[in-house]
C-alpha positions in Angstrom: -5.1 -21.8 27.6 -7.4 -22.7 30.7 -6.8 -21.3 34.0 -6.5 -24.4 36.1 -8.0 -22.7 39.2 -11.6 -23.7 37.6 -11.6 -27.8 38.3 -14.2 -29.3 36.1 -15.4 -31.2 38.5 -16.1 -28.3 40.7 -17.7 -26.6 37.9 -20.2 -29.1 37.0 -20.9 -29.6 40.7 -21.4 -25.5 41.2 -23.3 -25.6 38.2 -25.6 -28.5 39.2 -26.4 -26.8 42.1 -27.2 -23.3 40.2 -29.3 -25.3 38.0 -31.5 -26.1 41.1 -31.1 -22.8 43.2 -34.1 -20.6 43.4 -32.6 -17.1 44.6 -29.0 -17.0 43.4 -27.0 -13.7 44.8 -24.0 -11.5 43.2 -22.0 -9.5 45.6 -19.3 -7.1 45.4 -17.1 -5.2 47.6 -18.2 -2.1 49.5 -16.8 1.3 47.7 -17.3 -0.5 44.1 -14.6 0.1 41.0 -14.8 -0.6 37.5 -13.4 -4.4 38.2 -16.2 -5.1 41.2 -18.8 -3.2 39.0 -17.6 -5.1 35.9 -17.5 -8.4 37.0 -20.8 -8.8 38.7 -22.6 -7.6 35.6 -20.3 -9.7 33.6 -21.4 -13.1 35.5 -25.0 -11.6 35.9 -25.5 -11.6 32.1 -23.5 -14.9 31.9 -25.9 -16.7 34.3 -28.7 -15.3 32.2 -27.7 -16.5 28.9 -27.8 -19.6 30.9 -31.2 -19.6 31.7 -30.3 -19.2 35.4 -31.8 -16.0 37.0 -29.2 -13.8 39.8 -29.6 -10.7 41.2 -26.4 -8.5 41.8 -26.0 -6.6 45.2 -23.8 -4.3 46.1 -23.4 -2.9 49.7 -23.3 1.1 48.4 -23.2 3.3 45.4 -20.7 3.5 42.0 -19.6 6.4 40.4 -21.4 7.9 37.2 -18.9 6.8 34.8 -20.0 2.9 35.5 -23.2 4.0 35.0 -23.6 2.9 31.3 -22.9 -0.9 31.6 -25.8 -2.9 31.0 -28.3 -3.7 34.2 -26.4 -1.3 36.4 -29.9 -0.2 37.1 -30.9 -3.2 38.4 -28.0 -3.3 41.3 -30.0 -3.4 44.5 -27.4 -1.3 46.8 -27.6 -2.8 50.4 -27.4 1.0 52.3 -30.7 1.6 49.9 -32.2 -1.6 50.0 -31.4 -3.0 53.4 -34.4 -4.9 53.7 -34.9 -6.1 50.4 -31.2 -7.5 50.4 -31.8 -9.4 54.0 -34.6 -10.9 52.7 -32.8 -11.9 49.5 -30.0 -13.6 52.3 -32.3 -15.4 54.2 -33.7 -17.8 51.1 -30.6 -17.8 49.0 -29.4 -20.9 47.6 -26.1 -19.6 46.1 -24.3 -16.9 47.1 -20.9 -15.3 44.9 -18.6 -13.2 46.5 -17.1 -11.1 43.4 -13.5 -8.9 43.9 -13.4 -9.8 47.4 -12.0 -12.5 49.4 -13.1 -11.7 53.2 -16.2 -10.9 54.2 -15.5 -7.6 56.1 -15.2 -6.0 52.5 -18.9 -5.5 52.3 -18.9 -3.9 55.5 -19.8 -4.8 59.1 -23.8 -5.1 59.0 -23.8 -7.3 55.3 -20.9 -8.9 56.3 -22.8 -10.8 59.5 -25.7 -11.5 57.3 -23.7 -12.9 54.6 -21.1 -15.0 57.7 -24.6 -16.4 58.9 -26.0 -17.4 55.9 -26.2 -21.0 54.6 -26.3 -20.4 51.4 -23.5 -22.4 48.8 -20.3 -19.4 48.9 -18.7 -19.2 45.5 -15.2 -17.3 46.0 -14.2 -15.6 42.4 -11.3 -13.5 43.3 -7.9 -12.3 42.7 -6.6 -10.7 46.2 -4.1 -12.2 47.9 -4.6 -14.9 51.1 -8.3 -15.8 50.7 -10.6 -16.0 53.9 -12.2 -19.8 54.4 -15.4 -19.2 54.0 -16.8 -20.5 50.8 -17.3 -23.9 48.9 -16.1 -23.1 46.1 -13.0 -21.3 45.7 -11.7 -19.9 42.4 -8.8 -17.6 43.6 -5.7 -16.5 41.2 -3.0 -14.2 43.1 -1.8 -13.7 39.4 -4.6 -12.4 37.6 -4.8 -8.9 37.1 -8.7 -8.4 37.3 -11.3 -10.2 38.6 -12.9 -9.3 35.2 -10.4 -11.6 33.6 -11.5 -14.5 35.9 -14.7 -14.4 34.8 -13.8 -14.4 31.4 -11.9 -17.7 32.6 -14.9 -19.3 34.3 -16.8 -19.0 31.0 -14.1 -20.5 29.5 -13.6 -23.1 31.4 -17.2 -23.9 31.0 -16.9 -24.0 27.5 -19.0 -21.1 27.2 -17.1 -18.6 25.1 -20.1 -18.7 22.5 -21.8 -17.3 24.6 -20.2 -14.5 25.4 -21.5 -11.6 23.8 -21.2 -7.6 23.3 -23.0 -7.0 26.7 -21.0 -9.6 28.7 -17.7 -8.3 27.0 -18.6 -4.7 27.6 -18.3 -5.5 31.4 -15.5 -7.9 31.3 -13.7 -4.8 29.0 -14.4 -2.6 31.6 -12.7 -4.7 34.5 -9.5 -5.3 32.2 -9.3 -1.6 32.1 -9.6 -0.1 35.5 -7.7 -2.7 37.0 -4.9 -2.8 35.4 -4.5 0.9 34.6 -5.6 0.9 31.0 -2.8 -2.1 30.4 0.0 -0.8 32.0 0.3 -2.8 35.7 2.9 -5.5 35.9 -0.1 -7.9 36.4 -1.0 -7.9 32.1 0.1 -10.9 30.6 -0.5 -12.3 27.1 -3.5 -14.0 28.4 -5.1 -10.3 29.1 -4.3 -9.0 25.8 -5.9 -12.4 23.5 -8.9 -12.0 26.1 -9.2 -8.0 25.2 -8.6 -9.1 21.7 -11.5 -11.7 21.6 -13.8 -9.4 23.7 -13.4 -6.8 20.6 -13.7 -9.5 18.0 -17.1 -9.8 19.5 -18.8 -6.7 19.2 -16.9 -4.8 22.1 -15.5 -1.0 20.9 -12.4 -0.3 23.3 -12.3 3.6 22.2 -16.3 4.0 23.4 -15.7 2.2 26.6 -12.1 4.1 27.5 -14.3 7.9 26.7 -16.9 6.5 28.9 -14.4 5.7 31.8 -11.8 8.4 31.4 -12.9 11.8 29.1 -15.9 12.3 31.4 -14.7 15.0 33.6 -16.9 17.8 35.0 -15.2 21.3 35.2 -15.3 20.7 39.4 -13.4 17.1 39.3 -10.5 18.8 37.2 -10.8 21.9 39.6 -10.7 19.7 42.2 -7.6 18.0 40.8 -6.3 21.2 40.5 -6.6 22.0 44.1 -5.2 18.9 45.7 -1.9 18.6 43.2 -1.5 22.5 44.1 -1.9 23.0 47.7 -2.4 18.8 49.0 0.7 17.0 47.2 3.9 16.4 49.3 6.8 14.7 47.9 9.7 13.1 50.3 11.8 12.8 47.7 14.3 10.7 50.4 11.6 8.1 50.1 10.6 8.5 46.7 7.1 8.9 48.2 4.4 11.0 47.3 1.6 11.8 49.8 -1.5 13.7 48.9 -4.7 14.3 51.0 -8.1 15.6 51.3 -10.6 16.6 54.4 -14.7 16.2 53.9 -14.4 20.1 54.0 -12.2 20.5 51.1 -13.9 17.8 48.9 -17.2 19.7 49.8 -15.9 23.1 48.9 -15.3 21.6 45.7 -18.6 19.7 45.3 -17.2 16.5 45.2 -19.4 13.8 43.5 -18.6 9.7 44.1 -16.2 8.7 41.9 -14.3 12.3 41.6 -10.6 11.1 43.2 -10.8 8.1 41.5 -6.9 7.6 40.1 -5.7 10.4 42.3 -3.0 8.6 43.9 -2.1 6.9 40.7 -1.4 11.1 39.4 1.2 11.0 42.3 2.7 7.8 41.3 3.4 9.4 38.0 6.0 11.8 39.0 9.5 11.1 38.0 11.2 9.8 40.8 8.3 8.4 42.8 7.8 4.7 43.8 5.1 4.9 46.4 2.1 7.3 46.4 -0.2 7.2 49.0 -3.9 9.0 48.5 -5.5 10.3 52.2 -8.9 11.3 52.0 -11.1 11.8 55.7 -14.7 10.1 55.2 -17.7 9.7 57.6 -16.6 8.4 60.6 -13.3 7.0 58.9 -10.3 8.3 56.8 -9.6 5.6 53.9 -5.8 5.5 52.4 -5.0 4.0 49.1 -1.5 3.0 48.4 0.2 2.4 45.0 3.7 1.2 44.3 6.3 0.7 41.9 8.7 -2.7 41.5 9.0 -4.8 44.1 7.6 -2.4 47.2 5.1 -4.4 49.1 2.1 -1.8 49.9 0.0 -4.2 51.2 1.9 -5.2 53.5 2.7 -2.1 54.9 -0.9 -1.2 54.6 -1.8 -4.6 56.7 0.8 -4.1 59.4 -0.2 -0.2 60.4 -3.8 0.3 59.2 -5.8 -2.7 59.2 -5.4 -2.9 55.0 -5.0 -5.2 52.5 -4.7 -6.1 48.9 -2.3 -6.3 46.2 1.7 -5.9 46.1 0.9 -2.7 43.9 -1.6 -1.6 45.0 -4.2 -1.6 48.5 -6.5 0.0 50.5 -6.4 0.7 54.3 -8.3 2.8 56.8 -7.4 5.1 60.1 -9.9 6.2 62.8 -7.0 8.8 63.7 -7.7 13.2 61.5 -6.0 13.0 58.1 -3.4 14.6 59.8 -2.3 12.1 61.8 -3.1 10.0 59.6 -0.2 11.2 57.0 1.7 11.9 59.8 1.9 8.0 60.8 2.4 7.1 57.3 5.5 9.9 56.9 6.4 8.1 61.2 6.5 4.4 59.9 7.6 4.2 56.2 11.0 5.0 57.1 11.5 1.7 58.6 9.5 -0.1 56.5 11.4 0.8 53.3 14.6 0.3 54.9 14.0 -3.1 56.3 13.1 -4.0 52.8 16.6 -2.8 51.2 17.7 -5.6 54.2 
């Protein structure tokens, strides 16, 4: 069944214009996961088998375990490549905007080049209230990956032949880490026949979970260790768990990108606990991840006090305030927060 989000007319416009564009650009979102990582490549590849050239851009590194996926060596990273990428802006025809619905997700300096640039915006996306910014917008609320929608776009193009073992290695990979290996309220059936279809052509699920998940280094368990011993604070008269982490502490433990990845999803797993909420101080910035059980609205609490956003499950948000204040305005506020929900 066809996601109706992808018009055909729309399509065959977009693709009439690709067909013509010279320099076609792939974005994703600043601080890139398995889904942004994932589906860039996944449309790169897509676009290729097409006979239509794209480069893929993201505005900063990935962590190692992404590293195996197809062309992730040919990512031009904007904090590397900073003039390379602007120059790529200036003469591009189409631009995609890839696991991210508002510009400020690529960060303040790529995020005026891309506002000012009049190249075509193609919006393929899966976060909540979209931004106005693009021509084309293919946005599902309900879609648990952005992966998934590009599956959907190739579908809806009538494409599926050519979707092969490299595309479907990608798209795999976005399934995966966005819905926490299958297990999110956001699967449907629809996920599970794409998985199924992606393995009937080529992809092997076991190598790609090993690659994303038994990779650990002896310091990311140790560090693991550290913060669940001495960082993790449960209020169990909120069913919250809080953990955190300073720059100090993740440098103690030489802490590599990627190496808290699913942190806060460890304190979502303890009996008891609805909300988990992952502190962790960065330059110039401390970023919070929230994660949720049910019905409990984290992005919304994560919009109202910290400038955040996302998914009912699951968001992102960021404080200028220490970590310590920082968990000590999440501890202040969620009080009322989960009470006026019970209202």
């Amino acid at each position: 069944m066809q996601n109706p989000i992808f018009d055909k007319t729309q399509l065959n416009s977009l693709f009439d214009e690709l067909q013509k564009a010279k320099t076609i650009l792939i974005f994703g979102h600043k601080s890139p996961d398995g889904d942004s990582i994932g589906s860039t490549l996944a449309l790169h590849h897509y676009l290729t088998k097409k006979g239509i050239k794209s480069q893929v851009i993201h505005p900063d590194g990935f962590p190692n375990f992404l590293k195996w996926m197809p062309a992730t060596d040919s990512i031009l990273l904007f904090d590397k490549h900073k003039d390379q990428v602007t120059e790529l802006i200036a003469k591009a025809d189409v631009i995609f905007n890839l696991d991210y619905n508002e510009q400020s997700r690529v960060g303040r300096d790529l995020g005026e080049l891309l506002v000012n640039s009049n190249a075509t915006k193609v919006i393929i996306d899966h976060h909540q209230q979209p931004d106005d910014f693009a021509t084309y917008t293919f946005s599902d609320t309900n879609s648990c990956s952005t992966a998934q929608l590009v599956y959907e776009f190739i579908e809806s193009n009538n494409d599926l032949e050519l979707l092969d073992e490299t595309i479907g290695n990608c798209i795999y990979t976005g399934l995966l880490t966005d819905t926490g290996s299958f297990r999110f309220p956001s699967v449907t059936p629809k996920t599970h026949l794409i998985a199924a279809d992606l393995i009937s052509k080529g992809v092997i699920h076991s190598t790609i979970h090993e690659q994303l998940f038994d990779i650990n280094t002896p310091e990311r368990l140790k560090l693991l260790g550290y913060t669940l011993n001495n960082k993790l604070e449960v209020l169990p008269e909120l069913n919250t768990a809080i953990i955190s982490l300073t720059v100090k502490e993740m440098l103690d433990h030489k802490t590599q990108k990627g190496y808290t990845e699913g942190f806060v999803n460890t304190a979502l797993s303890i009996f008891g606990v609805n909300l988990a909420v992952f502190v962790k101080e960065d330059t110039h910035i401390v970023k919070i991840s929230f994660r949720s059980k049910g019905d409990i609205p984290v992005n919304e609490f994560s919009k109202l006090h910290f400038g955040g956003g996302g998914h009912i499950n699951a968001a992102g948000g960021a404080s200028k305030m220490s970590v310590e204040e920082t968990v000590n305005k999440i501890k202040a506020e969620l009080p009322a927060f989960l009470e006026q929900l019970k209202n």
